[in-house]
C-alpha positions in Angstrom: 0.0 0.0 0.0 1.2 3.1 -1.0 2.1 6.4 1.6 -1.4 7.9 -0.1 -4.3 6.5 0.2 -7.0 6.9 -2.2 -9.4 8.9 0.8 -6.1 10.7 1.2 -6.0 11.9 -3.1 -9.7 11.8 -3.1 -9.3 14.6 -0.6 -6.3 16.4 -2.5 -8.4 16.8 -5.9 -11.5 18.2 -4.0 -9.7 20.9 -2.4 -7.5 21.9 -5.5 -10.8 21.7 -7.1 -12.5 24.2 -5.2 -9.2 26.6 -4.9 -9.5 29.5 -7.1 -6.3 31.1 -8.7 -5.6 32.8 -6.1 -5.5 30.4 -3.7 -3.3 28.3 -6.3 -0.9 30.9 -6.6 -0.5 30.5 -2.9 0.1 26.9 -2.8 2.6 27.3 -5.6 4.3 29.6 -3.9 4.6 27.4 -1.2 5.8 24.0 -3.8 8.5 27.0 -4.6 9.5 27.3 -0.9 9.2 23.2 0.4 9.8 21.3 -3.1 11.2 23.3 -5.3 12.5 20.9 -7.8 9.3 19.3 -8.5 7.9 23.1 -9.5 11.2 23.2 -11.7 10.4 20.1 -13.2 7.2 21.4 -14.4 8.3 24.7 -15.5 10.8 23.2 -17.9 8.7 21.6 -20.2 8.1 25.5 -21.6 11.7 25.5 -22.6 11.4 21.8 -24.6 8.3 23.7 -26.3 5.1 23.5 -24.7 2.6 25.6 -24.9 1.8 27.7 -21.7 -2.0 26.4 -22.1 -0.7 22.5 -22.7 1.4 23.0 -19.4 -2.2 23.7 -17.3 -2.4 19.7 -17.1 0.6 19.8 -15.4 0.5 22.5 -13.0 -2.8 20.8 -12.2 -1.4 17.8 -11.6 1.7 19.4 -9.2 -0.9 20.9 -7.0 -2.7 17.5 -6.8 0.2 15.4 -6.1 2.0 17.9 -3.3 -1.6 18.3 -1.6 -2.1 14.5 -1.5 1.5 14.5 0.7 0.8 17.1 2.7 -2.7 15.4 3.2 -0.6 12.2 3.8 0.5 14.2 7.3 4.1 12.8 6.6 7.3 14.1 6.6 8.6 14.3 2.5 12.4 15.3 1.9 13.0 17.4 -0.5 13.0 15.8 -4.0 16.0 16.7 -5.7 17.3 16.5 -9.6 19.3 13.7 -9.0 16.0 12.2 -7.4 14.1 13.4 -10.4 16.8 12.5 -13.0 16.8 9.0 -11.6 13.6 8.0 -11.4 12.5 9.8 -15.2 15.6 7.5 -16.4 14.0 4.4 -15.0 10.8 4.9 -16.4 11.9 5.8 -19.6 13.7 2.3 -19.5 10.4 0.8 -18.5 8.5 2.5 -21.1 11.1 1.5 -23.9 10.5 -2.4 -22.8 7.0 -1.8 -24.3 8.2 -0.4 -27.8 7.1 -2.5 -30.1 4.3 -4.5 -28.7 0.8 -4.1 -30.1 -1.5 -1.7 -28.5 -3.1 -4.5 -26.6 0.4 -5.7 -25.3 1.5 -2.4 -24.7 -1.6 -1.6 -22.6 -1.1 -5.0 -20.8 2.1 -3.9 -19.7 1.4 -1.0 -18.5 -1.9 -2.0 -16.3 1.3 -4.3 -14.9 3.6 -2.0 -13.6 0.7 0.0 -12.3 -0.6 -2.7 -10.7 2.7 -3.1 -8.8 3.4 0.3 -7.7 4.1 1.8 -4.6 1.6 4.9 -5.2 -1.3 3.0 -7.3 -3.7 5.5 -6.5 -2.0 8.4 -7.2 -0.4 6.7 -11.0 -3.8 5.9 -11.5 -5.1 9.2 -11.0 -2.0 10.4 -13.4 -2.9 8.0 -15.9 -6.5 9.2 -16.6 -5.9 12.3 -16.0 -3.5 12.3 -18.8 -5.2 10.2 -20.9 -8.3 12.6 -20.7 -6.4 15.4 -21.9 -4.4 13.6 -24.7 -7.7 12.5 -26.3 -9.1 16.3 -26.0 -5.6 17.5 -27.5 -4.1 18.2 -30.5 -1.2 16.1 -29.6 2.5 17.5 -30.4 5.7 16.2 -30.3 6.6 18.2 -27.2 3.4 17.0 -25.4 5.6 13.9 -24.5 7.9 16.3 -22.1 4.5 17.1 -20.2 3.8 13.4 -19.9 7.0 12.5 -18.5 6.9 15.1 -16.1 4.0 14.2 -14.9 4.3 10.5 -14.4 7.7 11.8 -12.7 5.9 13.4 -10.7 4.4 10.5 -9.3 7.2 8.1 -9.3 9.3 10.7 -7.3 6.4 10.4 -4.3 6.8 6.6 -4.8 10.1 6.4 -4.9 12.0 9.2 -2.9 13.2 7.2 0.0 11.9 8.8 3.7 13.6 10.2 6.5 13.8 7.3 9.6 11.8 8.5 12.0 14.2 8.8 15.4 11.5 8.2 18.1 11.6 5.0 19.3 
């Protein structure tokens, strides 16, 4: 079971939902202040060519993912780039083991490695999300760079390892 539970994102995407931009603003302001690597991460993707409008999705997605921890009530370190860099590496390694496979297969193989990670919930959540928006898209060549960062997103919660707790 993951570190998020689905009552836990069910939560996170209700009150992002009701925020207005203001109140958006805010808690980017405060990614900017306690994570601000994940913010970079999504900030980037203008500079490999998306569109300010395409990056939305994204920002979107930030807010959801860094309320669900703070929801969570735990302690995240700070995700770093070499964190970030890491983790984007190994799913792009997993994602290349489904090149070539039909559709079928390639769906197959994803439903797999969702099934088996940490943050199920949360990948799920990305996952339609995403898929949602590509079918409402015109999709570019640089929409990939918002994908990645997104699923990063996630796999950074899953992955990042936590601080020991020293109470015993």
């Amino acid at each position: 079971m993951g570190r998020i539970s689905s009552v836990t994102l069910t939560n996170a995407i209700q009150k992002i939902g009701m925020m207005n931009s203001f109140e958006k603003a805010l808690l980017i302001d405060e990614i900017h202040r306690v994570q601000p690597f994940m913010l970079a991460s999504c900030l980037v993707v203008k500079r490999l060519g998306a569109s300010i409008e395409k990056i939305e999705l994204l920002f979107d997605i930030l807010l959801i993912c860094y309320q669900s921890m703070q929801e969570s009530g735990l302690e995240w370190p700070l995700i770093t780039e070499k964190h970030q860099g890491r983790f984007l590496l190994e799913f792009a390694a997993t994602l290349s083991l489904g090149k070539g496979l039909t559709a079928s297969l390639a769906r197959d193989s994803f439903d797999q490695y969702a099934r088996a990670h940490p943050e199920y919930e949360l990948l799920s959540f990305v996952n339609l999300d995403t898929s949602k928006w590509i079918s409402q898209e015109n999709f570019v060549k640089s929409d990939r760079y918002i994908l990645m960062a997104a699923f990063n997103l996630v796999n950074c919660i899953a992955y990042v390892k936590m601080p020991v707790n020293d109470r015993s």
